[in-house]
N, C-alpha and C positions, 0 to 999 in steps of 0.2 A: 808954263809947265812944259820939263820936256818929253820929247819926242819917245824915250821910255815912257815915259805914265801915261799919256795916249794912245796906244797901238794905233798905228795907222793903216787903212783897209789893205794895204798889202798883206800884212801882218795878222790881221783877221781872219782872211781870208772868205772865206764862205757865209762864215758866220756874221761877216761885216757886208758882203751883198744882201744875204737875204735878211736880214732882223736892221739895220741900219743904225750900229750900236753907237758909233760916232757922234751921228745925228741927234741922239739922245741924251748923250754925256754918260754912258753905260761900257762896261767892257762885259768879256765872256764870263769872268768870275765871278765880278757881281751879279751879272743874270743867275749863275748857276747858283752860287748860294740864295738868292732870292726864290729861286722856284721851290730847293729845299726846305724852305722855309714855310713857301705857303703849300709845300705836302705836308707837311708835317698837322698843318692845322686844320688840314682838311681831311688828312687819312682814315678816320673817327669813321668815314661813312661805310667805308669797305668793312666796316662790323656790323653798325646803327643798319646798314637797310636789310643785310641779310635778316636779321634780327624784325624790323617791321614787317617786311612780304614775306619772311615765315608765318607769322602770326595769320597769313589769307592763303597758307596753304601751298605754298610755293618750298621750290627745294633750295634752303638755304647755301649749301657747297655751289650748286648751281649759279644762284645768284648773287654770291661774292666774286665769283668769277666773270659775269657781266657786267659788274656795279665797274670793276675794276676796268673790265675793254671799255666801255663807255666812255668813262674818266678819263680814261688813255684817248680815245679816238676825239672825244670834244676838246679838249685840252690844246692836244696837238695842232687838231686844225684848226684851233682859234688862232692858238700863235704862228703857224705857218701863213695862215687865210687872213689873218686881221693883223698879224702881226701887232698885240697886245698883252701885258703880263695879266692877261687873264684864265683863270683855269674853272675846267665845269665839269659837274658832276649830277648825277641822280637828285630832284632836289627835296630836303626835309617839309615836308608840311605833306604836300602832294601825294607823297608816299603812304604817311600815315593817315590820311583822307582814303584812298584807295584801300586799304588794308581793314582798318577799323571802321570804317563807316560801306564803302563802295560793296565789300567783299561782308566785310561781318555784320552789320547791321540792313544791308539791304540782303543778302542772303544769294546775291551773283557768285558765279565762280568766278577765281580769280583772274583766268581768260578771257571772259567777259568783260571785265573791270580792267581791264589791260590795255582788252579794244577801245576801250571808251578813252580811254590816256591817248593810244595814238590818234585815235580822231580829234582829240581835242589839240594835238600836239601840230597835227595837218594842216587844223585851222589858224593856228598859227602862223607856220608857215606861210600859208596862203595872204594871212592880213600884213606879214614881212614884205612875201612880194609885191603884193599893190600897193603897199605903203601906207596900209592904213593903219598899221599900226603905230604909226608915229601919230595920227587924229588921233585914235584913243587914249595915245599915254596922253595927250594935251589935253583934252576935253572930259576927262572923267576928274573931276576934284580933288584935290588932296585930301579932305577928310574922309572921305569913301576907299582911297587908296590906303590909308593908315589902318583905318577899319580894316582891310580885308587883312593886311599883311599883322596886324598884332590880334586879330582873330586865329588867324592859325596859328600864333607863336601862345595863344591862352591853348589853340586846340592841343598842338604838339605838348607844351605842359602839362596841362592832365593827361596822355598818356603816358610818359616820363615816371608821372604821379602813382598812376596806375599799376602801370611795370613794374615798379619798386617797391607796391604795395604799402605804398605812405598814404594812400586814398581806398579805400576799398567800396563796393555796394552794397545798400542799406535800403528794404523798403520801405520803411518809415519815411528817413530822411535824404532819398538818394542814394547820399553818398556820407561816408563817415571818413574816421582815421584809421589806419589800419593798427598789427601788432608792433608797436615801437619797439617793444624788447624781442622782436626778430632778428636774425643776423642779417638775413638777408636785406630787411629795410635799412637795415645802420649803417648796410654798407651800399645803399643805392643810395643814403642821405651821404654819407658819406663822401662816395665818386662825388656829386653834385660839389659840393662844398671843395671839392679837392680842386676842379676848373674852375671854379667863382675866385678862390683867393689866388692860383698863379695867373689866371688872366687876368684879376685885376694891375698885379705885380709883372704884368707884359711879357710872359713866356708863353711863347706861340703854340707848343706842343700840348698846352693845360690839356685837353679832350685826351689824346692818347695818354697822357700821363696816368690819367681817371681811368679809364680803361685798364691800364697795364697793371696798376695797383691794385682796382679792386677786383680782378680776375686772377690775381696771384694770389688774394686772401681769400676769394672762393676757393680754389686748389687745396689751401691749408686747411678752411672746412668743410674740406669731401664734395662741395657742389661742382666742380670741376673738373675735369680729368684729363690728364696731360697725352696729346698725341702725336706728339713732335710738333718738328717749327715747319720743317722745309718738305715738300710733296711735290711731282707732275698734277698740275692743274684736274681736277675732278671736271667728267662729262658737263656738259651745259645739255643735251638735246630734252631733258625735263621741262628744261622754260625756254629755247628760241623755238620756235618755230611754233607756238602750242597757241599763240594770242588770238582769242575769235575776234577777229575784225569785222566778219560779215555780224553774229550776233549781239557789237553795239550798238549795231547801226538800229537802233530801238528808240521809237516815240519817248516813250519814258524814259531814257537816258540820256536825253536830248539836254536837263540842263545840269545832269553829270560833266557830260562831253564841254555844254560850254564853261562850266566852271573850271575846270581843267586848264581848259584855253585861258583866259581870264586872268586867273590866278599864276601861270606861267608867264602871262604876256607883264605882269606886274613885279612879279619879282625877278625875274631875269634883266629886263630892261634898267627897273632901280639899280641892283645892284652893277651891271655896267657904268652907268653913269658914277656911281657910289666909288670905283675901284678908280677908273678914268680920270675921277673929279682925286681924289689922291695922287694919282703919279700927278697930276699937273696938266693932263691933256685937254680937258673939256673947256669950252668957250663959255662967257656969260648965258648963254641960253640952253649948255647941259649936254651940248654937241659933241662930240670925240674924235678923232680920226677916223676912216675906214668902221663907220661906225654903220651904214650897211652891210659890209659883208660881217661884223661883230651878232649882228643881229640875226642876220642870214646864218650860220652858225649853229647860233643857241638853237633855231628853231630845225634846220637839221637834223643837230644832234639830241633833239626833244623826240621827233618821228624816231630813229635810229633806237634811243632808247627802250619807249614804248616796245618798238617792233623788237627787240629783243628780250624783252621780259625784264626791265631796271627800272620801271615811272620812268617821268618827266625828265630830264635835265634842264640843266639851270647854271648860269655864271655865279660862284661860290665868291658870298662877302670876304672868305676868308684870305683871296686874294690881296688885300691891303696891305696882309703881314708881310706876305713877299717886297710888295711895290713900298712898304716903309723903312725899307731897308736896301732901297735902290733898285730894282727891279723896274724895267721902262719899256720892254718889249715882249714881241714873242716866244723870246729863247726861252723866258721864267717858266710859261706856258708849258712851253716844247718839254721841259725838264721834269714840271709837276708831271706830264703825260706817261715819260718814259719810268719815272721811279712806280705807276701805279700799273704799269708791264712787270715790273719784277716782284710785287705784291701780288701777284694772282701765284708763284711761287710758295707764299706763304699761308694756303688755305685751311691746313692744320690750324692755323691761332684763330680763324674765324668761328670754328668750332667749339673752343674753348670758351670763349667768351659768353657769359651767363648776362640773363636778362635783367637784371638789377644794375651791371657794368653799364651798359649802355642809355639806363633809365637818365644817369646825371646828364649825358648827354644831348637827351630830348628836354630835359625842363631848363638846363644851360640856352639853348635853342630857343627856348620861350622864352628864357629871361630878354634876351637880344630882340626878338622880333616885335615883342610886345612895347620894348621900350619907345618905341616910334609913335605909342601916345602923347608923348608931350610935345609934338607937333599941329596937335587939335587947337584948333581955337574955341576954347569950352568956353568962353564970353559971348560966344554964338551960338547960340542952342539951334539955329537953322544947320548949322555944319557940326555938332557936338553932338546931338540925338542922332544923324543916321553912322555916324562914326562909333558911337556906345554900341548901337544897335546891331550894327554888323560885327561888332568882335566880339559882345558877350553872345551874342546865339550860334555862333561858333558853336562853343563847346558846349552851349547850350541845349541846345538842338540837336549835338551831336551829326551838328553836317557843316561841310564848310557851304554847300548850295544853297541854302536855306538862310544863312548866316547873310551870302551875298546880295540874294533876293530881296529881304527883308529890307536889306541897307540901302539897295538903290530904289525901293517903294517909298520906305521912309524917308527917305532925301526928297524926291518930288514931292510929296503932300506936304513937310515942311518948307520948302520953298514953295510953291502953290497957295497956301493958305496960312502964310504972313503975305502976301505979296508980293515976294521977290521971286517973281516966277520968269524973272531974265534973268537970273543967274543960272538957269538950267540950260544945259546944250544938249545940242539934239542926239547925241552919243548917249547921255543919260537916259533921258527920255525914252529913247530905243531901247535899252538894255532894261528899263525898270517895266515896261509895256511887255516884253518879250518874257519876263517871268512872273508877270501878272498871267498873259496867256496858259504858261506852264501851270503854274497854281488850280485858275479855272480850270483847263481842260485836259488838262495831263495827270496830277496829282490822285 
């Protein structure tokens, strides 16, 4: 090959010291359209969260315009820091745990429930630097891990469900079906169907697609109202600086905060590995490059969030699209960062967007997360029952806490009493003891 189709880092220049595109078999073009690529597929949330932490009372203008600095500031530094085509944002489950459960069903203000995200996001951090949390990603099971993550992709679904008014409540029976011959359900079933068939058909944008469409057929029947595209960014001082942090610091919120933890420390790390293990980086044992400071990062930019009123962050699966299309460092990163700087521009459209648009989005989301069930070894009923157990009282229970508790009780007594009580590590053990306590003394 020559010497054209290579740049060589003279030629590079800056962009070949710092990203090391050479090394990778990657040029500047590729990166950039790769980064465009995985914005496109992740853009969806600078609607989807304004849209959740409304629903707990938050000012949505406000918090499109943080969801966005966040995504910008994680992004950027993963790829300047880690130099990796990973990009991170607010993440889906966490959010709507906080919103409908944290804030509406325990009856916190949203400040409160805020607090509890950063502490639980601190503790993260903190098990980052000592390094424990590389013990726990090893020593907590797979089926325990599936359970948590396709429990909240059932949780995420039924709000999706809800949103859209395709599930309504019913005291008899819970929960019923709601008016099918609604416009607004037809077209929340709609959106739904609209990102199921182009993602299956491999267009990266399906979510925006779903959105744009059916926010343009709200407009034509009057649920919508057009208030241009383009605006100076609306105030933020509604949600930065409003988060009680001294008022999480609550006994009773104690296994909020660690669920919070937990559940970040689970999905962020997956899905790094998950993006890593696609470009081609990751060694037989799931390792990555520069995969401390990747991690160091996430957890960062999880406090940062928190502390600015956006939930949790989190390294976004949707990264893949980018990296499947040649995408091999931090430039992808850097680019997703910079396009969601000139989205905080467009806050007008955040407004627009009606809450049926962004339902297909949430039950898309469970379709994905949940799918991580057939990873179970259901011929195990000692790993099969606390794996059920944990993702149906998710949504059950209407708590992801409760959902996780259950799972790691139920994991020890079935291992305990068949007698495979060496398959249990002492991570479990701890963590299933620790919300026995809560239960007993806290609850």
């Amino acid at each position: 090959m020559s010497q054209q189709q290579i740049p060589r880092p003279a030629d590079q220049g800056l962009f070949e010291r710092v990203f090391k595109l050479r090394d990778h078999g990657t040029t500047v073009r590729t990166e950039v359209i790769a980064g465009f690529t995985t914005f496109l597929t992740m853009v969806y949330i600078v609607f989807v969260n304004p849209q959740i932490l409304g629903a707990a009372g938050m000012d949505t203008q406000a918090v499109f315009v943080t969801t966005c600095l966040i995504a910008a500031f994680g992004s950027i530094l993963m790829g300047l820091f880690a130099n990796l085509p990973v990009a991170l944002a607010p993440a889906m489950g966490l959010n709507a745990f906080f919103a409908f459960v944290v804030v509406g069903a325990m009856g916190l203000s949203w400040q409160v429930g805020m607090g509890a995200i950063f502490w639980g996001a601190v503790g993260l951090l903190l098990l980052t630097l000592f390094r424990v949390r590389y013990w726990m990603i090893a020593n907590i099971p797979l089926g325990l891990r599936v359970g948590i993550t396709s429990g909240i992709g059932l949780f995420i679904g039924m709000m999706g469900l809800k949103n859209a008014g395709i599930i309504v409540a019913n005291p008899e029976t819970l929960v019923a079906i709601g008016d099918l011959s609604s416009h607004s359900v037809l077209l929340g079933v709609l959106g739904f169907f609209i990102i199921a068939i182009l993602a299956s058909r491999n267009i990266h944008a399906a979510v925006l697609v779903s959105i744009v469409v059916t926010t343009l057929l709200g407009l034509w029947f009057g649920d919508v109202h057009y208030n241009g595209l383009v605006s100076m960014p609306p105030g933020v001082t509604s949600v930065v600086g409003q988060v009680d942090l001294a008022g999480a610091l609550d006994l009773s919120l104690a296994g909020v905060i660690f669920s919070f933890m937990l559940v970040n420390l689970f999905d962020s790390s997956g899905t790094l590995i998950g993006v890593t293990d696609k470009a081609g980086l990751t060694d037989s044992q799931g390792k990555f490059p520069r995969m401390k400071q990747a991690l160091f990062v996430d957890s960062v930019s999880s406090v940062g969030g928190a502390f600015i009123g956006t939930s949790s962050v989190t390294a976004y699966i949707e990264s893949t699209s980018g990296v499947s299309i040649g995408g091999r460092t931090g430039l992808t990163a850097v680019v997703v960062g910079l396009l969601f700087l000139l989205v905080i521009f467009l806050s007008p459209l955040a407004g627009m967007v009606p809450g049926y648009a962004a339902a297909g989005a949430l039950i898309y989301v469970g379709v994905l997360m949940t799918s991580s069930l057939a990873r179970v070894k259901w011929d195990d009923l000692t790993e099969a029952v606390p794996a059920f157990i944990t993702a149906v009282m998710m949504p059950f229970s209407f708590s992801i806490t409760e959902g996780i508790a259950l799972g790691f009780i139920s994991y020890c007594i079935m291992k305990v009493f068949t007698g495979r009580w060496r398959d249990l590590s002492l991570c479990v053990v701890v963590v299933a003891l620790l919300f026995v306590l809560k239960i007993a003394f806290i609850d």
